[in-house]
C-alpha positions as MATLAB code, in Angstrom:
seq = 'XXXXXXXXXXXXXXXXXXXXXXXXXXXXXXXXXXXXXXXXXXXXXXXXXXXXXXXXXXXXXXXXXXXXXXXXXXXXXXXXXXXXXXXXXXXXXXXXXXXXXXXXXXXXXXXXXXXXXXXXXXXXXXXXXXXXXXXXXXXXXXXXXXXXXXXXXXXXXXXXXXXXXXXXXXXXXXXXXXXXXXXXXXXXXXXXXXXXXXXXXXXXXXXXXXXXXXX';
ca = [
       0.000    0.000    0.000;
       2.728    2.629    0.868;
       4.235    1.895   -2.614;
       1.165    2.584   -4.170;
      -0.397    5.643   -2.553;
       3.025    6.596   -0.384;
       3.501    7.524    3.296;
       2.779   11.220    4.840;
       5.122   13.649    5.780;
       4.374   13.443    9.189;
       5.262   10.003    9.633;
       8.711   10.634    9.136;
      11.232    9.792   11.825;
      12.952   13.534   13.146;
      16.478   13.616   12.716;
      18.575   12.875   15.235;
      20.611   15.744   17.177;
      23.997   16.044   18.040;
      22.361   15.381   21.539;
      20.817   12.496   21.033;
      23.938   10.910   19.241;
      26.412   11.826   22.418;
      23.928    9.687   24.678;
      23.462    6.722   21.958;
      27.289    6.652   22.128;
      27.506    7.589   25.695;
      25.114    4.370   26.540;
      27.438    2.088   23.643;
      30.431    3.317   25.141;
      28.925    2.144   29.438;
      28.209   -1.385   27.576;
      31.565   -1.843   26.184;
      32.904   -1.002   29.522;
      30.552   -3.743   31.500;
      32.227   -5.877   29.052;
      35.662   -4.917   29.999;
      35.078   -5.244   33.553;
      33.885   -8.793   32.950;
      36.623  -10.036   31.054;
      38.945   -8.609   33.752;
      36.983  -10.626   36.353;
      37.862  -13.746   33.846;
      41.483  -12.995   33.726;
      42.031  -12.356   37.311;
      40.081  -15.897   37.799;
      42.929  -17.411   34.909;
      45.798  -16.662   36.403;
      44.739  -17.668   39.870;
      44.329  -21.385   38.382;
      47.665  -21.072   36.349;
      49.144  -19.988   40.180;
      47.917  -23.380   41.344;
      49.060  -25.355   38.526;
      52.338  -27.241   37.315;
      53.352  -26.745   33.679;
      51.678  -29.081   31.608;
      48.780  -29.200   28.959;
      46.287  -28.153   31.772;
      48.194  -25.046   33.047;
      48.579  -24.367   28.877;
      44.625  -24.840   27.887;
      43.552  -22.494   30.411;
      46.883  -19.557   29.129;
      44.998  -20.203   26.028;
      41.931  -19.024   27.281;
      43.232  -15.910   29.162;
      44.951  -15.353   25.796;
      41.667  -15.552   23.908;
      40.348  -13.013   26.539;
      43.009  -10.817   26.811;
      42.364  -10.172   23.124;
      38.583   -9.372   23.410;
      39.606   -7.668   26.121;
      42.058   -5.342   23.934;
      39.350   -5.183   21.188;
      36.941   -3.593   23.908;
      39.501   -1.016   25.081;
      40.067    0.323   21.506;
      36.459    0.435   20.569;
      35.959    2.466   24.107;
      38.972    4.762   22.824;
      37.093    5.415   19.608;
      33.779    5.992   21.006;
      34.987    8.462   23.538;
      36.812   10.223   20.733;
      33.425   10.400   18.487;
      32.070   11.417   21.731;
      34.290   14.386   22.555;
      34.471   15.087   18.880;
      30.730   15.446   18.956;
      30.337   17.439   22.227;
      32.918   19.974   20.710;
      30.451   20.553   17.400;
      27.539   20.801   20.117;
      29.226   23.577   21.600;
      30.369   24.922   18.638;
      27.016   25.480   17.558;
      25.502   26.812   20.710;
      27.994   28.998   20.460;
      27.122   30.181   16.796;
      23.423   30.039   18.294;
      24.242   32.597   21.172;
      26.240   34.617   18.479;
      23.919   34.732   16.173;
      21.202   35.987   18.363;
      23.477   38.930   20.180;
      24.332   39.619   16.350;
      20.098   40.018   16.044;
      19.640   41.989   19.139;
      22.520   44.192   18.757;
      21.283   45.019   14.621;
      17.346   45.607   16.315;
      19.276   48.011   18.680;
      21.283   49.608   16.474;
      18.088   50.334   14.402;
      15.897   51.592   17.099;
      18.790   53.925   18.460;
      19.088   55.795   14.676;
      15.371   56.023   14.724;
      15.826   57.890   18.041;
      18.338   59.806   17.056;
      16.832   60.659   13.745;
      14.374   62.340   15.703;
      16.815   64.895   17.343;
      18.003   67.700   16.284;
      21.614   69.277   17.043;
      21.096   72.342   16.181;
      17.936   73.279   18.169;
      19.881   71.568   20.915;
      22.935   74.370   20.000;
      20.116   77.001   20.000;
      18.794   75.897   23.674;
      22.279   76.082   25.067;
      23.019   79.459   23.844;
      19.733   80.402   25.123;
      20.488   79.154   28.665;
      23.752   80.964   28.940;
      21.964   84.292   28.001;
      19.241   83.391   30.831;
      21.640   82.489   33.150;
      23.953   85.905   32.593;
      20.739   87.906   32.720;
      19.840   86.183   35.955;
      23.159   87.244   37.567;
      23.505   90.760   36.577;
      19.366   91.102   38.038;
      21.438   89.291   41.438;
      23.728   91.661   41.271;
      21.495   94.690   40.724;
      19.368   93.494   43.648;
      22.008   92.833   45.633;
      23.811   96.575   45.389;
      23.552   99.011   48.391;
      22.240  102.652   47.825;
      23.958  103.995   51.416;
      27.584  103.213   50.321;
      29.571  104.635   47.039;
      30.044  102.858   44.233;
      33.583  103.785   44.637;
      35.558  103.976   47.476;
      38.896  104.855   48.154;
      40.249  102.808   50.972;
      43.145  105.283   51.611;
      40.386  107.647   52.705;
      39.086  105.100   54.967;
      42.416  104.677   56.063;
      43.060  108.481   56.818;
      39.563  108.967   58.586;
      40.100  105.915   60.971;
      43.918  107.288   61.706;
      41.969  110.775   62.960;
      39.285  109.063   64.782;
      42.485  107.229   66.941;
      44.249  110.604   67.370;
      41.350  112.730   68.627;
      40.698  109.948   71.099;
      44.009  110.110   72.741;
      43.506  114.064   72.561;
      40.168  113.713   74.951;
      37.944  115.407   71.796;
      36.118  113.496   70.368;
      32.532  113.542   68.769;
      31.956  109.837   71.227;
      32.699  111.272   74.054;
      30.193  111.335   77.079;
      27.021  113.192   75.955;
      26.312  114.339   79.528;
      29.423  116.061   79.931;
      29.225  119.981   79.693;
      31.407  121.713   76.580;
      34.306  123.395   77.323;
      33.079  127.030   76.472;
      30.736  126.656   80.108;
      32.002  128.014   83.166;
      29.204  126.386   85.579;
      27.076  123.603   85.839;
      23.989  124.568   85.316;
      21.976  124.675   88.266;
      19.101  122.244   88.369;
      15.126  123.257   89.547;
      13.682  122.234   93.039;
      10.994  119.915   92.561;
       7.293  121.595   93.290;
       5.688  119.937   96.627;
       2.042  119.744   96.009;
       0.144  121.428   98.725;
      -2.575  120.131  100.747;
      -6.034  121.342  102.080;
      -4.706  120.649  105.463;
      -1.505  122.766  104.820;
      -4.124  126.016  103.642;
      -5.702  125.797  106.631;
      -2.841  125.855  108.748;
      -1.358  129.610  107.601;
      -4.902  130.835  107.818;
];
């Protein structure tokens, strides 16, 4: 019938992956090695009789047979070499290609980024960027000289020489040690004053009783 009318798609067998060849050989390769152990149990058993026995065509039958399994035993060993070869050979191309995997999607990341950040930056534009940082500096030097307008002080000069101030505070230290000065004791009479002045009696405020009295 399936020559005649054929077999689906679908009932196709997948195609093995690198994975699933490591473990087939991985599972060939823990058979070969029961197989080793065995025959190592059978030579170990061999040449505990030949111990035991004279030379003779006993003691030679059984080196025969530890002969024979030596052999098989050699034959195992260098199939196990070659499978764990195939098997390293075929983890390397597994990680080979994850590798390429992994690459290949930072490669597809990286070109969608690369993408979105020119359509970003597509959208900007340098020179109205140059034009906003021009007009900051002019805001920011108008700000200052309104500080420093604000800040100025109408009772003090614009200019002022500080020999002057020098000068003044010289005199100020000499008429001091003079005794004339304009800090001097306000309740102290000037100099062009003879006398004290006298001060007034205080008025006593009379009484009816006192009236009556002189009367």
């Amino acid at each position: 019938m399936n020559r005649i009318f054929g077999t689906s798609s679908s009932s196709k067998k997948p195609k093995p992956t690198l994975q699933d060849v490591i473990d087939q050989t991985d599972s060939r390769s823990a058979a070969i090695e029961v197989k080793i152990k065995k025959l190592d149990g059978e030579l170990a058993r061999y040449k505990e009789q030949m111990s035991k026995l004279r030379n003779g065509p006993g003691k030679e039958a059984i080196q025969q047979r530890a002969l024979r399994t030596l052999k098989q035993k050699r034959m195992y060993e260098a199939q196990l070499a070659q499978l764990t070869q195939q098997t390293f050979n075929i983890e390397s191309t597994a990680l080979a290609t994850e590798n390429l995997r992994n690459t290949m999607v930072t490669l597809d990341a990286m070109s969608q980024a690369n993408k979105e950040l020119r359509k970003q930056y597509g959208k900007i534009d340098i020179g109205k960027i140059e034009n906003m940082q021009y007009d900051m500096e002019e805001l920011l030097e108008q700000a200052n000289e309104v500080q420093e307008s604000l800040s100025r002080s109408y009772a003090v000069p614009d200019e002022i020489d500080e020999a002057d101030l020098e000068a003044e505070l010289d005199a100020l230290g000499m008429e001091e040690e003079d005794g004339v000065s304009y800090l001097a004791d306000l309740n102290k009479a000037p100099d062009f004053i003879d006398e004290a002045p006298i001060e007034a009696p205080e008025l006593t405020q009379t009484t009816p009783e006192a009236i009556k009295t002189t009367l």
